[in-house]
LUMVEXNU-441936 format. One record per residue (C-alpha): x, y, z negated; residue in one letter; residue number from 1. Coordinates in steps of 0.25 Angstrom, whole numbers. Layout:
N
  east north    up rest  nr
     X     Y     Z    A NUM
...
***
This chain:
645
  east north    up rest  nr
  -122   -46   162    X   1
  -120   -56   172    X   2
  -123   -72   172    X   3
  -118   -84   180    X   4
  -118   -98   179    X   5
  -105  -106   176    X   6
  -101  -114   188    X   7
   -95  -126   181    X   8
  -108  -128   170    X   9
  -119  -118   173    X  10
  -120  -112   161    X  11
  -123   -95   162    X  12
  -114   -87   163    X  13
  -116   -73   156    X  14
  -107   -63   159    X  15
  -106   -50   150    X  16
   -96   -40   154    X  17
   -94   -35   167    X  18
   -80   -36   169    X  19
   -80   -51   165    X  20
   -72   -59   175    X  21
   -72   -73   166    X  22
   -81   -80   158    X  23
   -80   -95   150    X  24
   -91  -104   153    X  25
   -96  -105   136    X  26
  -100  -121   141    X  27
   -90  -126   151    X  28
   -79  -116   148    X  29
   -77  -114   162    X  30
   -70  -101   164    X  31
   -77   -92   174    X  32
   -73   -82   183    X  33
   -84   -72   186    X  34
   -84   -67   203    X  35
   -96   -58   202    X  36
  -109   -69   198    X  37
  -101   -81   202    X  38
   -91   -90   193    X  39
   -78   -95   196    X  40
   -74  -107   187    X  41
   -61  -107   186    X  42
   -59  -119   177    X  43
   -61  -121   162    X  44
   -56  -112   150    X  45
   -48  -118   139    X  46
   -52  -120   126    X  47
   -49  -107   115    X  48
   -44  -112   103    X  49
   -50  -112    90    X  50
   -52  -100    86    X  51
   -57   -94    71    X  52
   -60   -80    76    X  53
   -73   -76    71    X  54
   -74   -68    86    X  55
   -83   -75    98    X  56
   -90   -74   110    X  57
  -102   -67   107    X  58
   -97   -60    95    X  59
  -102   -45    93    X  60
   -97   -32    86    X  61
   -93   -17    88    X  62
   -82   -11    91    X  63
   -83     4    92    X  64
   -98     5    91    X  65
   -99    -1   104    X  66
  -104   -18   103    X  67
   -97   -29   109    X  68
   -98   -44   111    X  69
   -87   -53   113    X  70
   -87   -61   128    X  71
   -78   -68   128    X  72
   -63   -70   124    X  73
   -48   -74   127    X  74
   -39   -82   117    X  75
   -25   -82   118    X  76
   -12   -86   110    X  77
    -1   -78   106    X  78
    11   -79    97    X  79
     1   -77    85    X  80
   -10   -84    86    X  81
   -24   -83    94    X  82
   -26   -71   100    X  83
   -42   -66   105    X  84
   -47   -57   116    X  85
   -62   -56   114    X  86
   -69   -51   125    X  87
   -79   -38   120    X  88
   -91   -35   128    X  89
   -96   -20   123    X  90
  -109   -16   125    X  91
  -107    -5   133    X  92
  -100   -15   142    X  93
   -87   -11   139    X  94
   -78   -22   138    X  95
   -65   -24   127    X  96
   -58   -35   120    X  97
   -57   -39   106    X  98
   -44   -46   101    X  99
   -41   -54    91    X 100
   -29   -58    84    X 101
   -25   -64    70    X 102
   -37   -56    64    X 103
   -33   -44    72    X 104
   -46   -37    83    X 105
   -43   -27    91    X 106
   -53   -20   103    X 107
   -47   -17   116    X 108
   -52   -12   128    X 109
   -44   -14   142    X 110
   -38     0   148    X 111
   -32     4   161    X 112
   -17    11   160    X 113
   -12    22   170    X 114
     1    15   168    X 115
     3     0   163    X 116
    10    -2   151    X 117
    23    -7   149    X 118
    28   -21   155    X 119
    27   -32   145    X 120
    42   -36   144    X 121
    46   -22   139    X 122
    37   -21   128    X 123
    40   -24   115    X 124
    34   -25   100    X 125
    35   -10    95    X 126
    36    -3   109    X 127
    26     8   111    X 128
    19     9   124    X 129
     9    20   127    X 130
    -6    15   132    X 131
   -16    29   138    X 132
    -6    39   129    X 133
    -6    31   117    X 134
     5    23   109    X 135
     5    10   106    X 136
    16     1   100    X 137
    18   -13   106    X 138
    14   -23    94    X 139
    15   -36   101    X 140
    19   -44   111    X 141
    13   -57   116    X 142
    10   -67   128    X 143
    -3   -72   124    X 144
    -8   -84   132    X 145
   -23   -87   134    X 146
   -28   -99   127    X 147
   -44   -97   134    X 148
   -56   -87   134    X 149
   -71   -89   132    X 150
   -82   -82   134    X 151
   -82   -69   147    X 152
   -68   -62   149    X 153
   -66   -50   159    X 154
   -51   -55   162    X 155
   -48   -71   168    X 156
   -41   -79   157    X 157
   -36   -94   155    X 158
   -29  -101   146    X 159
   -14  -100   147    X 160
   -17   -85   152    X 161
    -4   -78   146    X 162
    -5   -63   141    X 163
     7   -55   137    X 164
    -1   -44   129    X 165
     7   -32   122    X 166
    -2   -27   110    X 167
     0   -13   106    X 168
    -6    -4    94    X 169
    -8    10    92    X 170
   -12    20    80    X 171
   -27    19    78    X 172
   -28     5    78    X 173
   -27     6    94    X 174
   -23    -8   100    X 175
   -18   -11   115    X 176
   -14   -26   123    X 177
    -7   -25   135    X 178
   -10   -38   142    X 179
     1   -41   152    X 180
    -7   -52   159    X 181
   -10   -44   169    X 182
    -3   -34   178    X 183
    -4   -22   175    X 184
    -7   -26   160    X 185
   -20   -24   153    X 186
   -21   -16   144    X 187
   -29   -15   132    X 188
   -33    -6   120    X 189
   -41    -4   107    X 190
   -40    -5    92    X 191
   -39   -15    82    X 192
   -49   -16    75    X 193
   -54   -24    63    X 194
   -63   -36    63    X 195
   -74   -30    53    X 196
   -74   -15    61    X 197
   -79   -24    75    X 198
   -93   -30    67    X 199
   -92   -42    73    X 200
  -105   -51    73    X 201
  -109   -66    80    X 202
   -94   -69    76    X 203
   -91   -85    73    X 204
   -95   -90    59    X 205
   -86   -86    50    X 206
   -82   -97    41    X 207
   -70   -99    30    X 208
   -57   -97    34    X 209
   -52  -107    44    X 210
   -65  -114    47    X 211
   -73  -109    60    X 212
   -83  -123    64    X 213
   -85  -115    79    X 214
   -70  -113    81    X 215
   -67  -130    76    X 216
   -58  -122    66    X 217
   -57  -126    51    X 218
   -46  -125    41    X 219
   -36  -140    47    X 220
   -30  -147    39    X 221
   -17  -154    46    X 222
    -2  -162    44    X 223
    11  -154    44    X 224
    18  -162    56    X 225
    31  -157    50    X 226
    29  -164    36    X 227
    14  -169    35    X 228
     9  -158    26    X 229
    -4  -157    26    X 230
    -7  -142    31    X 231
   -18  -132    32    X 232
   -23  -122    43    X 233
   -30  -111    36    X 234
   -32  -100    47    X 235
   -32  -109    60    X 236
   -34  -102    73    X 237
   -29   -91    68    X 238
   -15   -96    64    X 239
    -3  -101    73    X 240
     6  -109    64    X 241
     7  -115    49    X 242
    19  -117    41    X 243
    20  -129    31    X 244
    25  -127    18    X 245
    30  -141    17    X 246
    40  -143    28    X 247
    41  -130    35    X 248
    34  -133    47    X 249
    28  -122    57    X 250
    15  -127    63    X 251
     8  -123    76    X 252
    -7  -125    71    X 253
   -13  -120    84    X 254
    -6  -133    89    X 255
   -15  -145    89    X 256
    -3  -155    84    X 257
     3  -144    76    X 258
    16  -140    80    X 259
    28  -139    72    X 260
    33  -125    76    X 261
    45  -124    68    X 262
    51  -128    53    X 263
    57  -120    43    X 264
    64  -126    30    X 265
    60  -118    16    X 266
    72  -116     9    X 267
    60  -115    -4    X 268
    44  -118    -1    X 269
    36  -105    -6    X 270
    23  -106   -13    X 271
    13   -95    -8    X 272
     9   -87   -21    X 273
    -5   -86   -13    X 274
    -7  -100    -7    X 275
   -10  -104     7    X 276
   -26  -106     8    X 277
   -28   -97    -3    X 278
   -40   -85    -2    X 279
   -41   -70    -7    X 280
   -47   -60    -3    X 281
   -40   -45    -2    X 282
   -45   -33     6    X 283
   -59   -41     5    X 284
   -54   -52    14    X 285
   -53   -66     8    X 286
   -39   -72    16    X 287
   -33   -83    15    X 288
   -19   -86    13    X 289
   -15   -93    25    X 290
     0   -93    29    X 291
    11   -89    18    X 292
    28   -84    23    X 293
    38   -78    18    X 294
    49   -68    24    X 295
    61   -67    20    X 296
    70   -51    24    X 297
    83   -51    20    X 298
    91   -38    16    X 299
   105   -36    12    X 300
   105   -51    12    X 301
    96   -53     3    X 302
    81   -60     6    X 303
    68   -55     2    X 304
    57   -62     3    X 305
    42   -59     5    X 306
    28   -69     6    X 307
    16   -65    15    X 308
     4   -73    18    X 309
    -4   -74    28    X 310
   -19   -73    24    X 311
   -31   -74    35    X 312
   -45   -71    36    X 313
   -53   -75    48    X 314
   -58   -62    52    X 315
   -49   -53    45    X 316
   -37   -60    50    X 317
   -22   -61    42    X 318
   -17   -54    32    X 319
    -4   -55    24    X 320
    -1   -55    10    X 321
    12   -50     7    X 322
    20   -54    -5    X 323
    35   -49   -10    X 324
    41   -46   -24    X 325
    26   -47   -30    X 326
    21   -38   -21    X 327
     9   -41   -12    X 328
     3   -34     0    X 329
    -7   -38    10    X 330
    -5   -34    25    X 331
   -11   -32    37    X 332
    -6   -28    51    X 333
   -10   -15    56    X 334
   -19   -12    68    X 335
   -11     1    72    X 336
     5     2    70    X 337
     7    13    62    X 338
    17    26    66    X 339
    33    25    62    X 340
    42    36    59    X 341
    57    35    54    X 342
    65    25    50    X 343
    72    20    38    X 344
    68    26    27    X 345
    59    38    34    X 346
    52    27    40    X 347
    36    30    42    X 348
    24    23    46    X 349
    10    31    47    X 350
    -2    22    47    X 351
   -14    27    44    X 352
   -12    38    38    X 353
    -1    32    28    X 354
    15    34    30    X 355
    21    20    27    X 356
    37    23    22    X 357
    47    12    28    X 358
    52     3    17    X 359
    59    -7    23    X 360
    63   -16    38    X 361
    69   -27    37    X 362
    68   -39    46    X 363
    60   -52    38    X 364
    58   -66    41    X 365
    49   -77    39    X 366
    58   -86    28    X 367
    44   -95    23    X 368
    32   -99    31    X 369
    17  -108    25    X 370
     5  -109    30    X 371
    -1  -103    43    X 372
     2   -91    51    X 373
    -4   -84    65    X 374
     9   -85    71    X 375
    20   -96    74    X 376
    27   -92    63    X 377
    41   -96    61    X 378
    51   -94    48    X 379
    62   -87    53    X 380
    53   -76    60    X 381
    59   -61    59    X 382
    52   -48    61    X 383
    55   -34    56    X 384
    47   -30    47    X 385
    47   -14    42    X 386
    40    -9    30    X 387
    32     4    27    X 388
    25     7    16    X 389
    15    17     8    X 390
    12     9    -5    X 391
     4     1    -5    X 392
     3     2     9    X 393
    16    -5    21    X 394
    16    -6    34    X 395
    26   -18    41    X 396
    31   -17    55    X 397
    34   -32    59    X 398
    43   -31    71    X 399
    47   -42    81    X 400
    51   -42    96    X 401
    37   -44   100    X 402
    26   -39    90    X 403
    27   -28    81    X 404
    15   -30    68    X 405
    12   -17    56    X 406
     6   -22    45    X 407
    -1   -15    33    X 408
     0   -19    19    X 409
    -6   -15     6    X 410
     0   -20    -7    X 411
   -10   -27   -16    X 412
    -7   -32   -29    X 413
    -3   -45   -34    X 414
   -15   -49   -44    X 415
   -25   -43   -31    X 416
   -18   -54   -24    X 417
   -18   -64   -35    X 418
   -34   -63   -38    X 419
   -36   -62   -23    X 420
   -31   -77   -20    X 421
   -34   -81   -35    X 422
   -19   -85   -38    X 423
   -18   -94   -51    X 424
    -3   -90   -53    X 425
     1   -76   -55    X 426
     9   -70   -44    X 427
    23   -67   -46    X 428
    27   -52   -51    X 429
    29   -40   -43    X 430
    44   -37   -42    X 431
    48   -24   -39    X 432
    39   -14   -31    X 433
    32   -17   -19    X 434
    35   -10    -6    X 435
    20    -7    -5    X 436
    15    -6   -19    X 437
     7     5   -23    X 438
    14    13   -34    X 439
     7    16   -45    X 440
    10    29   -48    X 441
     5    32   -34    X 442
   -10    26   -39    X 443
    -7    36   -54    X 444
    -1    49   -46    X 445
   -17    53   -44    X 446
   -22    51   -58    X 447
    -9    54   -65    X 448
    -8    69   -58    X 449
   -22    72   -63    X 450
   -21    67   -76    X 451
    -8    75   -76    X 452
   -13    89   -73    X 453
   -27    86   -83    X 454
   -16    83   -94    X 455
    -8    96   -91    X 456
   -23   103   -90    X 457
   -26    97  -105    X 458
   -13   101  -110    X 459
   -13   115  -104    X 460
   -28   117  -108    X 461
   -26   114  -122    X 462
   -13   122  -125    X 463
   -22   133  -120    X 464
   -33   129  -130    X 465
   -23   127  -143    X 466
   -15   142  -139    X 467
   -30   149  -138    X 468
   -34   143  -151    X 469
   -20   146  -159    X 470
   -20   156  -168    X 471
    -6   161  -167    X 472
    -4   168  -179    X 473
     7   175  -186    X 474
     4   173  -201    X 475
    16   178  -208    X 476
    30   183  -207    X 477
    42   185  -218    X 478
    55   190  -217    X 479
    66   183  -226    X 480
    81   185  -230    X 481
    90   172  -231    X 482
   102   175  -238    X 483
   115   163  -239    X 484
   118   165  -254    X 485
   102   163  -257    X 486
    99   152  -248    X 487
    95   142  -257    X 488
    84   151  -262    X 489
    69   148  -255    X 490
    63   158  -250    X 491
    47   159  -248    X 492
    38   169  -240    X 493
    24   173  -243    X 494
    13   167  -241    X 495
     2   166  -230    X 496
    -9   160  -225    X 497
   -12   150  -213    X 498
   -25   150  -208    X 499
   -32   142  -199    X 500
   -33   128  -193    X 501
   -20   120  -194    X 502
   -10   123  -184    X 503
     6   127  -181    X 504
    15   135  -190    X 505
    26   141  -184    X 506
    38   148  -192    X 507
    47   159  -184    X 508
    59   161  -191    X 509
    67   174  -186    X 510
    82   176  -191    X 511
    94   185  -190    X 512
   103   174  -189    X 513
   116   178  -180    X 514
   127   168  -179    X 515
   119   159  -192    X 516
   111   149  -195    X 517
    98   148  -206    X 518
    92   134  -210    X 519
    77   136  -216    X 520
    68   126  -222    X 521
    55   130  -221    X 522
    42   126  -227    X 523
    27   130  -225    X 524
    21   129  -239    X 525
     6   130  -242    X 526
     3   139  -255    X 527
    -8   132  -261    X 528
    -5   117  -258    X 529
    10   117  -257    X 530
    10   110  -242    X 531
    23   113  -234    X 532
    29   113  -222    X 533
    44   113  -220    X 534
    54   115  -208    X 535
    68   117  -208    X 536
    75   125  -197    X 537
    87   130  -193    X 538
    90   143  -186    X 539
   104   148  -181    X 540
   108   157  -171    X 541
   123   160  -165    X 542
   127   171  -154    X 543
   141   176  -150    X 544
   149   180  -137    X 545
   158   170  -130    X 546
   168   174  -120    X 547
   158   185  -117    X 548
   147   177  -117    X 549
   135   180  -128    X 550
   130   166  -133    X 551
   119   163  -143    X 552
   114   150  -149    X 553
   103   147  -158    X 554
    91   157  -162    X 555
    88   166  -173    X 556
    74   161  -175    X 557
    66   148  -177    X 558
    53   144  -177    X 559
    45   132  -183    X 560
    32   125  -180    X 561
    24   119  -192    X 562
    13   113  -186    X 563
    -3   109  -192    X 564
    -2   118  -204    X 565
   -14   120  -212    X 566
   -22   134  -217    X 567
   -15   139  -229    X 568
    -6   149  -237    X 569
     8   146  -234    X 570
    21   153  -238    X 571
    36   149  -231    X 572
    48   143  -239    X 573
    61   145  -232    X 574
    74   139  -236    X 575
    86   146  -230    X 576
   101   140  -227    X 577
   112   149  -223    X 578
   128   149  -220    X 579
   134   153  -234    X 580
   140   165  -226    X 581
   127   168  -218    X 582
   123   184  -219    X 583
   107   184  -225    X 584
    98   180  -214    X 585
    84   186  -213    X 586
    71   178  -207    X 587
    59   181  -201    X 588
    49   170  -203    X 589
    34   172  -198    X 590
    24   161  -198    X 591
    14   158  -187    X 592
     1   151  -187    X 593
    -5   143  -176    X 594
     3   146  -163    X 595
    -1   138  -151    X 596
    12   130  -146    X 597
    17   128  -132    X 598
    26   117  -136    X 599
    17   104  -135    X 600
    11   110  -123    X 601
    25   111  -116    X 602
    31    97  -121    X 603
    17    90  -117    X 604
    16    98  -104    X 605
    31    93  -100    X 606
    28    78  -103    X 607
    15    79   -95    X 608
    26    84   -84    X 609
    35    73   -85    X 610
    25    63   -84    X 611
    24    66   -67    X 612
    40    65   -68    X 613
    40    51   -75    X 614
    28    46   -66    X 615
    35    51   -54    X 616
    48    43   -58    X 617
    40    32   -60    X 618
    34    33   -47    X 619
    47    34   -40    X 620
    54    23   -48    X 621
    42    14   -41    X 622
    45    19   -28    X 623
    60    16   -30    X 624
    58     4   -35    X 625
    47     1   -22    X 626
    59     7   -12    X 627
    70    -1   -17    X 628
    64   -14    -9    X 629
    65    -4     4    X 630
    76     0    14    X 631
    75    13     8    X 632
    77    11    -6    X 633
    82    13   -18    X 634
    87    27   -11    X 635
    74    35   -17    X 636
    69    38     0    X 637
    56    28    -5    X 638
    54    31   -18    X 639
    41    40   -22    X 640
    38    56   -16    X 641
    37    66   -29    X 642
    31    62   -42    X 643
    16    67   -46    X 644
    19    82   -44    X 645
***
């Protein structure tokens, strides 16, 4: 640590890192540059702009176990917004930067190349450039221009100092900036990181959204110069333009007389369903709603429409809630680009573990704008923007010339949306299936397999049980002649006796019938109380040869099921009807007693079995109706795998 004075007011100068070359005077604001221990003033440095980051000089945390305190820093503007470089002092000495961009951190550490990277005018959004072996995709591409710097910085800045930086992610969360202001460029790399992982402490106070004293920032109030409207900014520092609802006017808010960027006219004014200004809290974040557009794609010309809005925490940074047909999602970019295989329909994306399918591509516009948003944004704007999806996960590619964005969604249902921002009026109905809406059959497979197999266990347990405890029993057997010319006389067996608890009855009847028929009504009579029973049955059975061929139809024998009938002394009654011309026809009839029965088992077995088939048809009639929205659909290459089995 090394000290000096300032030349212009005499204040000390405390110099932390070796390899710092500048420092701003915290009194004069005189920009320094260190020669060893004397101080060259090389005039004064321009004020930063106000600025709600919750970051500052002095601010501590951790970053891989190793400590840090933030020297100093470099503010810049880009086509988005505010960007920050924060200047990290480790305690080991090891020195990195910490940037900061709508809500975005990333830790990067300067590295020396064998060979330099590519020259900036050849590289575009999507390229891949390799960096010490690894890959990186190229992700955007800006000229950044220095607004000032504070505190000590190992590099010499000013305001106006432009930057053409390339930024560039990997798989891992791995991040790289190429920084063109220098030749050869310099090169930087690290990872993204999130804001709560980086325990940050003696940050500035945080306060309500939109109100930062230290900063002179508060929620402003100001006039529409396009139509006099009075207008709000909710997120200001952190947001580039505002939209008014009322005449169409596109306002630059980081200018002091509020410039009119453009105008659009509204063929019809949408009301947000969650209104600018309103709070929720989702993913245990309370957001507020902040900007609200619609875009528009438009396919076999026909336009489908979709809303997002813009929500912002002060820490956690922006969010979007996505809203088409019903259907609502939340979204998020991804700190690390995920792998794509195929095309078209055999498209893939791999991102953490999950393969995303390819649902659709299409190239979207911004049809409706409201409220603020962190870039100048402008109705008209196009991107192509291609969809990937593992319910209730998506991944979107937003491709333009120079910047490439992945997002991640998850789909959240509408009455989670509804009591999160406490919406009075019900939210319009779902329409259809969402691109990445959970199925439910996917939540039942789990439980509906198990309780499947414990059903099929019951059943087969209990088939088991009720065949070990029949009886099966052959109680009696008679032998009896029916002749044509007496068939209207009724003929009776002898008695006998059915023991036990009540159960089954069956009656096997074995004929001589040959090219005939017999018609018996039977009955089960109880002796003592006279109960009966009755069945009538019909037995016929014809064989013969046709053109050499032996055919049969029909069967000699029959049998009847009576079922739940009681202990007793029973005898048969049989009634016989025969052709006038039929030959006598003996019969055979024995009686069992108990017999366990395979029937209901086999017919409740079988429904048990339909029930995956109907469930898994179910299943893909979901899915079917999810990939007809898609490039892919109706054709069945979306629709669900196999059923449950």
């Amino acid at each position: 640590m090394k000290t000096a004075n300032c030349p212009s007011c005499g204040a000390t100068i405390t110099f932390r890192s070796a390899v710092s070359i500048l420092t701003v005077c915290d009194y004069c604001k005189s920009t320094l540059i260190r020669h060893d221990l004397e101080l060259e003033n090389i005039g004064k440095m321009a004020e930063l702009l106000p600025d709600p980051s919750p970051i500052q000089l002095g601010t501590e945390g951790v970053y891989r176990k190793t400590r840090f305190t933030v020297v100093g820093r470099i503010q810049l503007r880009y086509g988005q917004g505010l960007w920050n470089e924060w200047y990290l002092l480790f305690e080991n000495q090891r020195d990195g930067w910490l940037g900061e961009t709508l809500g975005n951190y990333a830790v990067t550490f300067l590295i020396q190349l064998s060979e330099p990277p590519p020259p900036f005018p050849e590289l575009r959004a999507g390229a891949n450039v390799t960096l010490k072996g690894r890959a990186f995709q190229v992700t955007n591409i800006e000229t950044a221009r220095c607004i000032a710097g504070e505190g000590e910085l190992p590099i010499r800045v000013g305001p106006g100092y432009e930057a053409p930086v390339v930024d560039l992610q990997a798989p891992g969360n791995v991040f790289a900036t190429l920084d063109y202001s220098e030749n050869p460029p310099l090169v930087f790399v690290g990872e993204q990181v999130r804001f709560d992982d980086l325990k940050l402490s003696r940050l500035r106070a945080i306060m309500p959204v939109g109100w930062e004293p230290d900063a002179g920032i508060q929620t402003q109030a100001f006039q529409c110069p396009g139509c006099g409207s009075s207008l709000i900014i909710r997120a200001k520092g952190h947001t580039e333009s505002l939209a008014c609802g009322t005449c169409g006017s596109i306002i630059d808010i980081t200018d002091e007389n509020f410039r009119i960027l453009s105008t659009f006219k509204a063929r019809i004014k949408h009301e947000p369903l969650v209104p600018l200004g309103a709070r929720g809290t989702l993913e245990d974040t309370e957001y507020e709603v902040i900007g609200y557009l619609q875009r528009t794609v438009t396919v076999d010309e026909v336009d489908y429409e979709w809303s997002e809005y813009l929500l912002f925490h002060r820490e956690q940074g922006f969010r979007w809630l996505v809203e088409y047909n019903g259907h609502w999602s939340l979204v998020q970019t991804t700190t690390e680009p995920p792998l794509v295989t195929g095309y078209g329909a055999q498209g893939r994306a791999i991102h953490q573990n999950r393969t995303y399918r390819h649902f659709q591509t299409a190239e979207a516009r911004v049809s409706y704008v409201l409220g603020e948003f962190y870039w100048r944004v402008k109705v008209g704007e196009r991107c192509e923007i291609s969809d990937y999806i593992a319910p209730p996960f998506q991944l979107s590619l937003e491709r333009t010339d120079r910047e490439i964005v992945w997002s991640r969604a998850e789909y959240v249902e509408p009455e989670t949306i509804k009591t999160a921002f406490h919406l009075e009026s019900p939210l319009p109905a779902r329409i259809g299936v969402g691109a990445c809406q959970p199925s439910p059959y996917e939540t039942q497979r789990p439980r509906f397999r198990r309780l499947r197999w414990v059903f099929i266990g019951l059943l087969l347990v209990g088939q088991l049980i009720t065949v070990a405890l029949s009886s099966d029993q052959r109680v009696y057997q008679q032998t009896v002649v029916f002749d044509a010319a007496r068939q209207d006389k009724t003929l009776t067996t002898d008695s006998f006796a059915l023991s036990g608890r009540d159960s089954n009855v069956i009656i096997r009847a074995e004929t001589n019938l040959n090219n005939n028929w017999i018609y018996l009504d039977l009955a089960l009579i109880e002796r003592d109380t006279g109960a009966s029973y009755a069945i009538s049955r019909e037995i016929g059975f014809y064989q013969g040869v046709d053109e050499g061929e032996r055919w049969s139809e029909g069967d000699a024998s029959d049998e009847a099921v009576l079922s739940e009938i009681p202990a007793g002394i029973y005898y048969l009654s049989i009634d016989a009807e025969l052709p006038l011309s039929s030959p006598t026809v003996t019969g055979t009839f024995t009686v069992f007693r108990d017999v366990p029965s395979w029937t209901n088992f086999f017919l409740a077995l079988l429904g048990l079995l339909l029930v995956p088939f109907i469930f898994g048809w179910r299943a893909r009639a979901f899915e079917r109706a999810r990939w007809s929205e898609s490039d892919h659909g109706p054709s069945g290459k979306g629709e669900a795998g196999d059923d449950d089995e």
